[in-house]
C-alpha positions in Angstrom: 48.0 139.2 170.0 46.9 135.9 171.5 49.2 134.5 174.0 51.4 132.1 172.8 52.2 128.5 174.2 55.5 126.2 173.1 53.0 123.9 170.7 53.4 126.5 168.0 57.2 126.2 168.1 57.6 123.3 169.7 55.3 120.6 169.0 57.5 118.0 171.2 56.9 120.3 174.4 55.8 118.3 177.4 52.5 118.2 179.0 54.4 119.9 181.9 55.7 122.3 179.7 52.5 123.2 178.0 50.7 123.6 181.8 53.6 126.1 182.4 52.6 128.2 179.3 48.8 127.7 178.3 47.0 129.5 182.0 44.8 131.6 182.8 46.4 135.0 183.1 43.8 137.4 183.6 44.6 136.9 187.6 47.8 137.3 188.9 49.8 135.6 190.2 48.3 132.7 188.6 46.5 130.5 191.2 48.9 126.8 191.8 45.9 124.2 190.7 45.7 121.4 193.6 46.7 118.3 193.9 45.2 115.2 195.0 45.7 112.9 198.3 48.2 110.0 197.5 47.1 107.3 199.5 50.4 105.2 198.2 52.6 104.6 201.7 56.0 104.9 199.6 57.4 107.3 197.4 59.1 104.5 195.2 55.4 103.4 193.8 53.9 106.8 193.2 53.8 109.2 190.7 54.9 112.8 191.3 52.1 115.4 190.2 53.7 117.6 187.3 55.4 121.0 189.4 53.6 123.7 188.8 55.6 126.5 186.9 54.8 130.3 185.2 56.9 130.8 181.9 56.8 134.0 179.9 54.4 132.9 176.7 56.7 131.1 174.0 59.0 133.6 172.1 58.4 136.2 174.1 60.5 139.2 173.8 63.1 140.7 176.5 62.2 144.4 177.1 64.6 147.1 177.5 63.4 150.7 178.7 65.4 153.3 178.4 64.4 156.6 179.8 67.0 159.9 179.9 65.9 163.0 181.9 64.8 166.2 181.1 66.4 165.7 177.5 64.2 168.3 174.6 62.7 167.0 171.6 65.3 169.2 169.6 68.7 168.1 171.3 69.7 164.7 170.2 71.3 164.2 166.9 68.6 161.3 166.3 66.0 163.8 165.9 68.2 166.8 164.5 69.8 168.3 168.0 73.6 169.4 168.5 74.3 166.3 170.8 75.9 163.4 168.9 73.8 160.3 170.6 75.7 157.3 168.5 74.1 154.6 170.1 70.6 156.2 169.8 70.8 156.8 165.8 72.3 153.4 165.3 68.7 152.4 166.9 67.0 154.3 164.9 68.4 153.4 161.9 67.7 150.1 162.7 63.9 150.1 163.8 61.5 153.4 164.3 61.3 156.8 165.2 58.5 158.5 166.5 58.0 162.0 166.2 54.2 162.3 167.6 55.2 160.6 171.2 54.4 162.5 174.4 54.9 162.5 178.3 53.1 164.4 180.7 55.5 167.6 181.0 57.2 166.2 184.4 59.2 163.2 185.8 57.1 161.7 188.7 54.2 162.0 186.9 55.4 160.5 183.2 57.3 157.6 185.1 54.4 156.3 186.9 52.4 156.7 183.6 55.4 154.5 181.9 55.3 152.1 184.7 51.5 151.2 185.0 50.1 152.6 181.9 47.5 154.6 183.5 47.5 158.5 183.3 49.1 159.9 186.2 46.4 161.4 188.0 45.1 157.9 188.1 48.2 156.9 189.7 48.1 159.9 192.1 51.1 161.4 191.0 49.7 164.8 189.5 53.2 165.8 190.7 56.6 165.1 191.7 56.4 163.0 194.9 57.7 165.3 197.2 54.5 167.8 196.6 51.6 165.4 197.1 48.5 166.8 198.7 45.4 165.3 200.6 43.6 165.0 197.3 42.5 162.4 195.0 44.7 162.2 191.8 48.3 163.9 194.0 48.7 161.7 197.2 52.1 160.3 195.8 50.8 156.6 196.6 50.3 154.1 193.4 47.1 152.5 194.8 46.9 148.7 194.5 44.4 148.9 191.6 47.1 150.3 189.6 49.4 147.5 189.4 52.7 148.1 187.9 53.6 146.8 184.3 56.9 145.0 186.2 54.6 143.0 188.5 52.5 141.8 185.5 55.9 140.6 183.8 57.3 139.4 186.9 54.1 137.4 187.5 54.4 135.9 184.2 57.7 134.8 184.2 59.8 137.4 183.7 63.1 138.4 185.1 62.3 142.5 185.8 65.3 144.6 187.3 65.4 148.6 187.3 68.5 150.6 187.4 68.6 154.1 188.1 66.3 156.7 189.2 63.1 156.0 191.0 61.1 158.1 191.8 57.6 156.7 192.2 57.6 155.9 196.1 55.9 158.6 198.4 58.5 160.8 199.7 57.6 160.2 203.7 57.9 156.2 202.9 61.6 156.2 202.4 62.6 155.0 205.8 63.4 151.7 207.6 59.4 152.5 208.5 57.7 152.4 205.6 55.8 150.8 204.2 57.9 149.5 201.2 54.8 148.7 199.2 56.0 151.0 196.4 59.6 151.0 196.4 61.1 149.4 193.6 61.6 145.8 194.5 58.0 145.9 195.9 56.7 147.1 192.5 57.6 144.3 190.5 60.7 144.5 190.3 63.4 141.6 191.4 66.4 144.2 191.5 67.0 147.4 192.3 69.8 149.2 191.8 69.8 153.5 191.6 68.6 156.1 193.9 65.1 157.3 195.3 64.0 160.8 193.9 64.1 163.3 191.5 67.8 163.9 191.1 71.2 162.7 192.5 75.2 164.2 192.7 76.2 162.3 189.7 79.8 162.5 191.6 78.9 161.4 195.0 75.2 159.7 194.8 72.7 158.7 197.4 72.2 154.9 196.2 70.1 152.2 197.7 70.8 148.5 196.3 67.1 147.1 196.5 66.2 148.4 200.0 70.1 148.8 201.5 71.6 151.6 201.3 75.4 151.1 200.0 78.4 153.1 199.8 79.6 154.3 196.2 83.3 152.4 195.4 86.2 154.9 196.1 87.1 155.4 192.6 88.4 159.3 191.8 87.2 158.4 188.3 83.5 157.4 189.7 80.8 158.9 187.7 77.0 157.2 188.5 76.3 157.5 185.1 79.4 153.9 184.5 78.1 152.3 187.7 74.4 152.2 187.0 75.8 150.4 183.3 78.3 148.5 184.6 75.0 147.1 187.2 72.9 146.5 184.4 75.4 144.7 182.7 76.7 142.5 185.3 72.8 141.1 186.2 72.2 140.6 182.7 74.9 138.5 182.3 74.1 136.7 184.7 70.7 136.0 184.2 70.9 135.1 180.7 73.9 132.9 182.3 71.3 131.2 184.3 68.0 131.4 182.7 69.0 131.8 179.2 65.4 130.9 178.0 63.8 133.3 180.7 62.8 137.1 179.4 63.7 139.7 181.4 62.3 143.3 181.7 64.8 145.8 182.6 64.4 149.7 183.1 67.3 151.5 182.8 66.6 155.5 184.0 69.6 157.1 184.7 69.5 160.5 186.5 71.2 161.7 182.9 70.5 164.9 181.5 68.8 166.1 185.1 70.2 168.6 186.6 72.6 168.6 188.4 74.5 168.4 184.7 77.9 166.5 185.5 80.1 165.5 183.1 83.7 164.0 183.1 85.6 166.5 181.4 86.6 164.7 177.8 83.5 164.0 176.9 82.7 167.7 177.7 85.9 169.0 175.7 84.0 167.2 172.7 81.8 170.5 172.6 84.2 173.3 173.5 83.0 176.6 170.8 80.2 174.4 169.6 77.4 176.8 171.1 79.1 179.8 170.6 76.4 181.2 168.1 74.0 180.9 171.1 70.1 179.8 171.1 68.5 181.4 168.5 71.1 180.5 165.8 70.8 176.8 167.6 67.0 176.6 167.2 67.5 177.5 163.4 70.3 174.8 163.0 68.1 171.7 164.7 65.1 173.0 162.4 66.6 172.9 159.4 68.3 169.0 160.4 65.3 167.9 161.9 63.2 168.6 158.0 66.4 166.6 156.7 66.0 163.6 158.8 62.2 163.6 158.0 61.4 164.0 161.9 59.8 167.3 161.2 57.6 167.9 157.9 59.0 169.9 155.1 57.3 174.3 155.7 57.1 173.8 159.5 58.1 176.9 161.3 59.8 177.7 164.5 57.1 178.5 167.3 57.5 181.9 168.9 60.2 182.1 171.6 58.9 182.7 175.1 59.1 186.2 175.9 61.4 186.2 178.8 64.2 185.0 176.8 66.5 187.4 175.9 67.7 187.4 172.2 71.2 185.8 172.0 72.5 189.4 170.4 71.6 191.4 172.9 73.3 189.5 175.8 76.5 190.8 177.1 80.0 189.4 176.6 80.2 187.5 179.9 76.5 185.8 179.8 77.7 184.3 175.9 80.6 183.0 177.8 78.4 181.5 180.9 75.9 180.5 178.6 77.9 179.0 175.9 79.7 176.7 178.3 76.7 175.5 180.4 75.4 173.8 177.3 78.7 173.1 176.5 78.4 170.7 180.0 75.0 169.2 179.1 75.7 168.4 175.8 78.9 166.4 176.8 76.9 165.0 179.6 74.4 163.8 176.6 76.8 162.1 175.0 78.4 160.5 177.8 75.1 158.9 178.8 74.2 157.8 175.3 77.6 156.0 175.2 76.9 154.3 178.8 73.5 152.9 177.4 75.1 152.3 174.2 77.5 149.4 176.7 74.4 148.1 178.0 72.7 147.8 174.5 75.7 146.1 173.4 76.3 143.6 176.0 72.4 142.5 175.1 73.9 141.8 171.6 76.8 139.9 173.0 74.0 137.5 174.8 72.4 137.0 171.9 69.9 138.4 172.6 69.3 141.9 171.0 66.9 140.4 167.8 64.7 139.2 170.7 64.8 142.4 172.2 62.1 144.8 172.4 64.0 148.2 172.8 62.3 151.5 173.6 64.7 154.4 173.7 63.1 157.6 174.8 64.6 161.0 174.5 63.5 162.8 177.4 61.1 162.4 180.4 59.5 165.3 179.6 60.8 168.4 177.6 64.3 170.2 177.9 64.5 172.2 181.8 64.2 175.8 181.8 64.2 175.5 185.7 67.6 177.1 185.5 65.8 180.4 185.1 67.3 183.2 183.3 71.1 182.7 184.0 71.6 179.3 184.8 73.0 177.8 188.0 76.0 177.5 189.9 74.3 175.6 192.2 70.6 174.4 191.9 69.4 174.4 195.2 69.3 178.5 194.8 66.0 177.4 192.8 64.1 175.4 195.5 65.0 177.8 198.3 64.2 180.8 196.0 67.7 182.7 195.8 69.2 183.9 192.4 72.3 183.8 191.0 73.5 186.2 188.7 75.8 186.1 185.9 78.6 187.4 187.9 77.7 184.9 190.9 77.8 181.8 188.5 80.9 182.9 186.9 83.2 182.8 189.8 82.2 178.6 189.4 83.3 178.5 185.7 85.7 176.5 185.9 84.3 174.2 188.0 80.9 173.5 186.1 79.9 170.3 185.6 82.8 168.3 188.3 82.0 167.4 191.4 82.3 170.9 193.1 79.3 172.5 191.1 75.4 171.1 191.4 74.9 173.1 188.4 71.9 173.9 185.0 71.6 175.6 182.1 70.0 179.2 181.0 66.6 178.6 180.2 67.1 179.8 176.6 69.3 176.5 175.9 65.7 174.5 177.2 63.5 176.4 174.5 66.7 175.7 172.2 66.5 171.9 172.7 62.7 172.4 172.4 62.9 173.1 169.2 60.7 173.7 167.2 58.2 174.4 170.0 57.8 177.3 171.8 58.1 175.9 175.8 59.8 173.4 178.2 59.3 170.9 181.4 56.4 171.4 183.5 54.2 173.0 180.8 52.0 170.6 180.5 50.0 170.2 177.1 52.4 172.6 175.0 54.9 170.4 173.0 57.7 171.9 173.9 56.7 170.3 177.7 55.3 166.7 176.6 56.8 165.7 173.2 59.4 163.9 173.2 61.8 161.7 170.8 61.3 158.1 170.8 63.0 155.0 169.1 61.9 151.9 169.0 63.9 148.6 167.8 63.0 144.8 167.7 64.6 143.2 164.7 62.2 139.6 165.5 59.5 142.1 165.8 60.2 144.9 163.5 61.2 144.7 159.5 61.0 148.0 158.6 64.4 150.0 159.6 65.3 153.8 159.9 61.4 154.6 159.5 59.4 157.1 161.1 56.4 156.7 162.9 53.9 159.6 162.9 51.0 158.5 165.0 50.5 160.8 167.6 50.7 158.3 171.2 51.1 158.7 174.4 53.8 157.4 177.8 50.9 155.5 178.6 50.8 153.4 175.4 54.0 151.6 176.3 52.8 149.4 178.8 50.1 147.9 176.7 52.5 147.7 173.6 55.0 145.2 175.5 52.1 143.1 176.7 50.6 143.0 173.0 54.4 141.8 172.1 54.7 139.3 175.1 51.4 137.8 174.1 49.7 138.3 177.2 46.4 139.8 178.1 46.0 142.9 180.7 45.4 141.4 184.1 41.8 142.1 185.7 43.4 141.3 189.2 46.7 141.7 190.4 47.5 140.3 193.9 43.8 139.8 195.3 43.0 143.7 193.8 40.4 144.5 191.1 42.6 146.4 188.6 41.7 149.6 187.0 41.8 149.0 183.6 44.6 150.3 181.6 44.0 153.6 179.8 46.6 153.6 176.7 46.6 151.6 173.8 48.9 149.4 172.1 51.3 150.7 169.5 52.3 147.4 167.8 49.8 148.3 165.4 52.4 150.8 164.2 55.0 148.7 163.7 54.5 147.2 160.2 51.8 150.4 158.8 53.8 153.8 158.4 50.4 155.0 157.3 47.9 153.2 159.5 45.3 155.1 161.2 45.7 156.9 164.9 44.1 154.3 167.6 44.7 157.3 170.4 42.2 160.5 169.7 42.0 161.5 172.8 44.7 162.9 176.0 44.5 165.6 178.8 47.9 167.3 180.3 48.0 168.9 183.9 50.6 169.8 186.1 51.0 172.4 188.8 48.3 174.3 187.0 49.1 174.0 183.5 46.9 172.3 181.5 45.5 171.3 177.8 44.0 168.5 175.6 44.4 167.3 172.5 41.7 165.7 170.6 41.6 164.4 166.7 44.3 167.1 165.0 43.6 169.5 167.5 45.6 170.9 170.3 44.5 173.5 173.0 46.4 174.1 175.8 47.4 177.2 178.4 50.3 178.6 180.3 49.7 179.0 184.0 53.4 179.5 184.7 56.4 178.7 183.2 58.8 176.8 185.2 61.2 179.9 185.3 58.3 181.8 187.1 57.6 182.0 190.9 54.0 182.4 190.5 51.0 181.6 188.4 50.5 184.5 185.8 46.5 184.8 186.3 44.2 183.0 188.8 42.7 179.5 187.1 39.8 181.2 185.9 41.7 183.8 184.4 44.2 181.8 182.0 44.4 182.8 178.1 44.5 179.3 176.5 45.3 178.8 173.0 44.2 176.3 170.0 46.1 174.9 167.5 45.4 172.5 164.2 48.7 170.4 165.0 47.9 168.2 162.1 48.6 170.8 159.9 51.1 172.9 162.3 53.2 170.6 163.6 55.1 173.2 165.9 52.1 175.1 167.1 53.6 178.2 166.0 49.7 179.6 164.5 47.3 180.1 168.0 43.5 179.8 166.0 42.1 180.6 169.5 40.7 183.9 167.8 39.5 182.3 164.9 37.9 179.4 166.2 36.7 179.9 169.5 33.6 177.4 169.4 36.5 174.8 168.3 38.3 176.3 171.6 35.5 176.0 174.0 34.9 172.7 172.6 38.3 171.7 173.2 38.5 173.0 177.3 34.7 171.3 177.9 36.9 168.2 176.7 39.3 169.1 178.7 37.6 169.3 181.9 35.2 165.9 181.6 38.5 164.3 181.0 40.2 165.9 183.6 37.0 165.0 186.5 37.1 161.3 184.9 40.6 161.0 185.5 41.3 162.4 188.9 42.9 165.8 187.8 40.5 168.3 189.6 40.8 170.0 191.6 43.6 171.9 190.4 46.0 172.5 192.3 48.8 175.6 191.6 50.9 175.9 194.2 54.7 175.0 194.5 56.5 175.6 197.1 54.0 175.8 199.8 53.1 172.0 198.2 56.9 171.3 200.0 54.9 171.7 203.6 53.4 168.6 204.3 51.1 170.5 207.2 50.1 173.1 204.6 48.9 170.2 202.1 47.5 167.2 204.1 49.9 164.7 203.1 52.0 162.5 205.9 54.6 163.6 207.8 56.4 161.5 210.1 57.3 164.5 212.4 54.1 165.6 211.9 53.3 167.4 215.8 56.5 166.4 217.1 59.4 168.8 219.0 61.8 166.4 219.5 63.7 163.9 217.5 65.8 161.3 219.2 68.4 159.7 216.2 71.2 157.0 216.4 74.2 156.1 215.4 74.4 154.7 212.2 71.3 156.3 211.2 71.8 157.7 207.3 69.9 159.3 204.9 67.1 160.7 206.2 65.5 162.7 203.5 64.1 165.7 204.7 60.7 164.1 204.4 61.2 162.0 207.2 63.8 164.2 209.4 62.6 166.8 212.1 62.5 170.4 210.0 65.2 172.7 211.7 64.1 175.4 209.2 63.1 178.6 210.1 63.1 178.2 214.0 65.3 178.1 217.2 66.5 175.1 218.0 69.1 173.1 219.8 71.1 169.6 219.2 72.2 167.7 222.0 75.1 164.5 221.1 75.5 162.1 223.9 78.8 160.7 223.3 82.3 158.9 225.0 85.5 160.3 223.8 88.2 157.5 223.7 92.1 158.0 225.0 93.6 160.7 222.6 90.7 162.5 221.7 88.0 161.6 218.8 87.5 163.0 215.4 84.8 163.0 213.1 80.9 164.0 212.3 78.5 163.3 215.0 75.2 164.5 213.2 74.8 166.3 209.7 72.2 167.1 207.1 73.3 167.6 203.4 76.5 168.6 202.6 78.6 170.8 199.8 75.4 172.5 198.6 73.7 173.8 201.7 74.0 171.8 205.1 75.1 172.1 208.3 77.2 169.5 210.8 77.7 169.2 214.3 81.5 167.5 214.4 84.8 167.0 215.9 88.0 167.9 214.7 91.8 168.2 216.7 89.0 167.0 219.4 87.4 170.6 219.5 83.6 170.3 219.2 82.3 172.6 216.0 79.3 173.4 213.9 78.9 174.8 210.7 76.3 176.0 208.4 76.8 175.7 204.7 74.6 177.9 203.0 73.9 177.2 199.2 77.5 176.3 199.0 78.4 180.1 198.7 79.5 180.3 202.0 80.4 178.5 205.8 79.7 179.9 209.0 81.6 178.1 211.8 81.3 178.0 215.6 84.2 176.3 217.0 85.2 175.7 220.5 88.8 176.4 221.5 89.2 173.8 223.9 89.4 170.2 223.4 86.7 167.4 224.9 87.6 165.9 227.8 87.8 161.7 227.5 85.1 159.8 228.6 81.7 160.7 228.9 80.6 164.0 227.4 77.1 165.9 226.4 77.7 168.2 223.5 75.2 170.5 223.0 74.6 173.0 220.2 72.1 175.9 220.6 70.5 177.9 217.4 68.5 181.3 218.6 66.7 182.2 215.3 66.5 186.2 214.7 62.9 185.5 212.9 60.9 187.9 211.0 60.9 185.5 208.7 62.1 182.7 206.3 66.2 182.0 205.4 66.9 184.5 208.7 69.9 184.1 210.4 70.9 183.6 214.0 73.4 182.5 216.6 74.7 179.6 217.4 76.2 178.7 220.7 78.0 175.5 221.7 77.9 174.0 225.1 80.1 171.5 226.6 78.5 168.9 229.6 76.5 172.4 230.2 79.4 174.8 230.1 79.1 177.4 227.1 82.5 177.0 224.9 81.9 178.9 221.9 79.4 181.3 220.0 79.0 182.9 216.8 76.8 184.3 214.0 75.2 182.4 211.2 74.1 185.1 209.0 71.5 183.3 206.3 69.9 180.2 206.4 68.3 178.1 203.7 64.3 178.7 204.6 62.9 176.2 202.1 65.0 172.7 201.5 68.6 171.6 202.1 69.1 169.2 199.3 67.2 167.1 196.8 69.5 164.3 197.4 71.6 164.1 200.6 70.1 163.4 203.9 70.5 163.6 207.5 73.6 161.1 208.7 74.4 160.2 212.2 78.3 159.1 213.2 79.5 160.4 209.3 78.8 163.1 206.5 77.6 160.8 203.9 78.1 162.2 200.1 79.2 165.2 199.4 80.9 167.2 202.8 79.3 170.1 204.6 83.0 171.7 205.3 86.3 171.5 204.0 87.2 170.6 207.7 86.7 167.2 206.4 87.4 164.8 203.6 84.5 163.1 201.8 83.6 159.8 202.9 86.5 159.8 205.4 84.9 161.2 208.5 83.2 158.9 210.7 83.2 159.6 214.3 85.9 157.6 215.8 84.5 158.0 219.6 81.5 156.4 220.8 77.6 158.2 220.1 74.7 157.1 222.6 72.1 159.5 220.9 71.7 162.5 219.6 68.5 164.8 220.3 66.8 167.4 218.3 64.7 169.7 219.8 62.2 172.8 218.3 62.0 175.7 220.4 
């Protein structure tokens, strides 16, 4: 589409106003022409040179992304799932659904796709951001040739906010250090409002507005889920109020259906006995509505169920209890955030603006979680630090599931459920149970057929390309003074008006942690290097069984040809690997959790070599990528601080809170530490004596047991050098305290380490000069 200028629609525009539309855009930001030398001594006699201004092309749509997390390609009702998703049917009924989209099997990873539309590799995020590595293609750091699709809007005249969950900016960058080059608001985006990572208390967030961090209101009702609507809402408002002939660009990510799954309880009532005939019934059910609704072809069969997942008969009394209620808490949660986007949707339409609006509602970041393992999760930091939780453990939280004192997931068998009809889930990348996803797209100025489907198979990549098609504006060769590379998806607008028109993408690689597959013209070949339930890879690289599949004729890759066909196979894995060289993928890389060790992995780390940490007051969190690692080791903390007339109160220095953490703090004015591990349990060492007033060292003193990771130890406290108190800590965490929360200094920010506390009330009410952390 050529770009547009106000002539066509406006043939009384200005020669100012036709400057501001008819440039040169294939350099941004577009380069202010020069003006002249007036020579004329006053202003009264000259002529003003016309101002020099960047509008959007004329008639250019507003673009609204919507992205929900970890949501299955079988689990909204849009595309035949059990979770009622109003606002996304009324979409679809009223513009396109495609049921051949596709993300790369993993959140980092498809986001920056989204964002840029490059593959992710290209972007170097082959993973999640807090396991880049040394190499090309996984150093978690968009390089400057990749310039995001917000900065080409922004540079062209859009308005470009984002709202939710970000998770693009290298996990050692988010500090008052830096560099901000790729946090939100320096990635094109004019506001930011959400939190940085892969997953946030929905009860008690960790948000940054643009680069501040800010406290959450003290609501009881709060849920992150309103707040990031009601934020989206208000600064459309207002910039429609302002600029009402300015487009605006807004991505709107939520941390919804991510774990940890949180849900106010009536809108999880709404599902109470509805999963009661458990996951194999389920996957039945969403076939049989998904060949209704025409999102599935009529004959297509379920794909084999993984192995490891138990048949819903055989399960005991108390896992169909357990079981039936965690989905019980994501579907609600499902709903709850279709209804929040469904407020921002319609406070579009109130502005006048929806017909303008090009929407693109996607159904998952990648496919349904099965990172809940076997029995699900009280509490999901037991996955990263490698603990289980067994039926009986989770059950004595049933109750609590899915408020704010659980940080809970589902059974894996509810994520090959909501994968229906494929066979596997998040992180395995090129099956279709790990990359396809639901997707609706509406423009009613852009779009005349309604409640279609699209079947042309395309890619997260093609999105980016698609909105500048619409906007009427060509892909940039420069962005900010760099040579771009050029972008590797491909428009969809074709699709828009030709059900039937031919496939433009033939062609796309998958890789993550190890799993890996291509598809190419009809055919699909792919292998399972481990499954995201599994703590290791289930053969060496070499070793993998991959499979082959005609997914033009078997949509739900339930019959592997590999056996039949193997010239068509080794065809298919050749393909695989040129792409994989051309794109950065290689080598591959399979570990996990060691890929959370920056020293084992080559990638930054701001404590990198250091013993000692000296932090302030008023310091907050500091993720563990960029706090001193107590893990694992002796240690000791040392608080320099002034106890006021009548004692002080409050934290001094803590990392993470409900969900695993520990605090140095002051209560009654007795100085005490505990260690939360994995929220199933506080160990406390509390001095009986109070502080004296004025001036006071508090020192706390960890002798790790060793022998190695998650040992305990004991911890001893010390008063200006006197001993006071000691006591065991029996486990520790040995891998990662928390996802979210970070290190605080002077409060306990989120969620609370101890009860000995109340959330968000416990600041230290004395005075802290510093606080010291030192490695034995």
């Amino acid at each position: 589409m050529a770009a547009a200028g106000p002539s066509a629609g406006n043939p009384a525009a200005t020669t100012r106003e036709e400057a501001a539309y008819n440039l040169d855009r294939t350099a941004l930001p577009i380069r202010e022409p020069s003006s002249p030398p007036i020579t004329t001594l006053d202003a009264r006699n000259a002529k003003a040179p016309p101002r020099f201004e960047v509008k959007a092309p004329h008639g250019a749509p507003n673009v609204l992304i919507v992205l929900i997390d970890d949501m299955g390609f079988g689990q909204s009702s849009a595309f035949g799932g059990p979770i009622h998703m109003p606002t996304l049917e009324r979409m679809a009924k009223g513009g396109l659904r495609y049921n051949q989209f596709h993300t790369t099997a993993l959140c980092s990873p498809t986001r920056a796709a989204l964002l840029t539309g490059r593959n992710h590799h290209v972007c170097n995020m082959g993973s999640i951001t807090e396991t880049a590595t040394a190499f090309p293609g996984q150093t978690g750091q968009r390089p400057n040739s990749v310039a995001p699709l917000a900065e080409m809007l922004r540079l062209n005249g859009y308005s470009t906010a984002a709202f939710g969950k970000s998770h693009e900016t290298a996990a050692w960058e988010v500090s008052p250090s830096g560099p901000t080059d790729r946090w939100p608001t320096r990635s094109g985006f004019d506001k930011f409002y959400g939190f940085i990572g892969g997953e946030t208390n929905q009860w008690s967030p960790a948000i940054y507005e643009d680069m501040t961090r800010v406290e959450i209101p003290k609501d009881p009702n709060y849920h992150l889920m309103t707040d990031l609507a009601n934020q989206a809402i208000k600064w459309t408002s207002a910039q429609k109020s302002l600029t009402p002939d300015k487009p605006f660009f807004t991505y709107f990510a939520p941390g919804a259906t991510h774990a940890p799954h949180h849900a106010p309880k009536e809108w999880i009532s709404r599902y109470k006995g509805k999963f009661d005939q458990g996951w194999d019934k389920l996957r039945e059910e969403t076939l049989a509505r998904q060949i209704k609704l025409g999102v599935v072809p009529a004959g297509t069969r379920l794909a084999p169920k993984p192995e490891a997942i138990k048949d819903w008969d055989t399960l005991s009394a108390d896992e169909k209890t357990l079981f039936a209620r965690q989905m019980e808490v994501f579907a609600g949660y499902g709903e709850y955030a279709d209804f929040e986007v469904g407020r921002v949707i319609q406070a579009v339409e109130d502005l006048g603006q929806l017909d303008n609006t090009l929407v693109f509602y996607m159904v998952g970041d990648n496919g349904a979680s099965g990172e809940g393992t076997m029995n699900g999760l009280f509490n999901e930091a037991t996955y990263f630090n490698g603990v289980p939780e067994s039926v009986a453990d989770v059950l004595k939280h049933f109750d609590d599931l899915g408020g704010p004192n659980s940080y809970g997931h589902y059974a894996a068998g509810w994520a090959v459920a909501g994968d229906a009809p494929f066979t596997w889930t998040k992180q395995v990348a090129g099956s279709y149970g790990g990359t396809r996803n639901g997707m609706v797209v509406h423009w009613p100025k852009g779009i005349t057929a309604k409640g279609e489907v699209r079947s042309q198979w395309h890619h997260v990549i093609d999105v980016a390309p698609t909105i500048l098609e619409a906007a009427g504006l060509p892909e940039p060769k420069s962005v900010n003074g760099t040579p771009q590379t050029p972008i590797e998806g491909v428009s969809m607008l074709y699709t828009f008006a030709d059900a039937k028109a031919k496939d433009r993408r033939r062609t796309q690689y998958f890789e993550i942690f190890g799993n890996r597959g291509v598809y190419h013209d009809g055919w699909l070949a792919h292998t399972v290097h481990r499954a995201a339930w599994e703590s290791t890879p289930r053969h060496p690289l070499l070793e993998d069984k991959w499979e082959l599949y005609h997914v033009e004729e078997d949509f739900s890759s339930a019959n592997n040809l590999a056996a039949k066909h193997p010239e068509k196979l080794k065809e298919l894995q050749d393909l695989f690997l040129t792409e994989a060289a051309k794109n950065h993928a290689l080598p591959l890389d399979d570990r996990v959790l060691e890929r959370v060790n920056a020293a084992l992995v080559g990638r930054p780390d701001l404590m990198a070599g250091r013993t000692a940490l000296t932090v302030y007051d008023g310091m907050r969190g500091m993720t563990e990528n960029v706090f001193i690692n107590i893990k694992n080791r002796s240690h000791a903390i040392t608080a320099e601080v002034e106890i006021p007339k009548g004692s002080a109160d409050g934290v001094i220095l803590a990392q993470a809170g409900r969900f695993g953490g520990w605090s140095l703090f002051v209560k009654d004015g007795r100085p005490m530490y505990a260690y939360n591990y994995l929220g199933l349990g506080v160990s406390k060492v509390a001095s009986p004596k109070a502080l004296p007033e004025g001036a006071a060292t508090i020192r706390f003193e960890f002798q790790y047991d060793g022998g190695g990771l998650g040992k305990g130890g004991t911890g001893t406290i010390l008063v200006n050098g006197e001993k006071v108190a000691e006591g065991r800590i029996d486990r520790t965490q040995g891998y990662i305290f928390s996802a979210d929360e970070g290190a605080d200094v002077g409060l306990d920010g989120e969620t609370p380490v101890t009860d000995d506390y109340k959330e968000r009330e416990n600041k230290f009410t004395g005075k802290i000069g510093k606080v010291t952390i030192d490695l034995k």
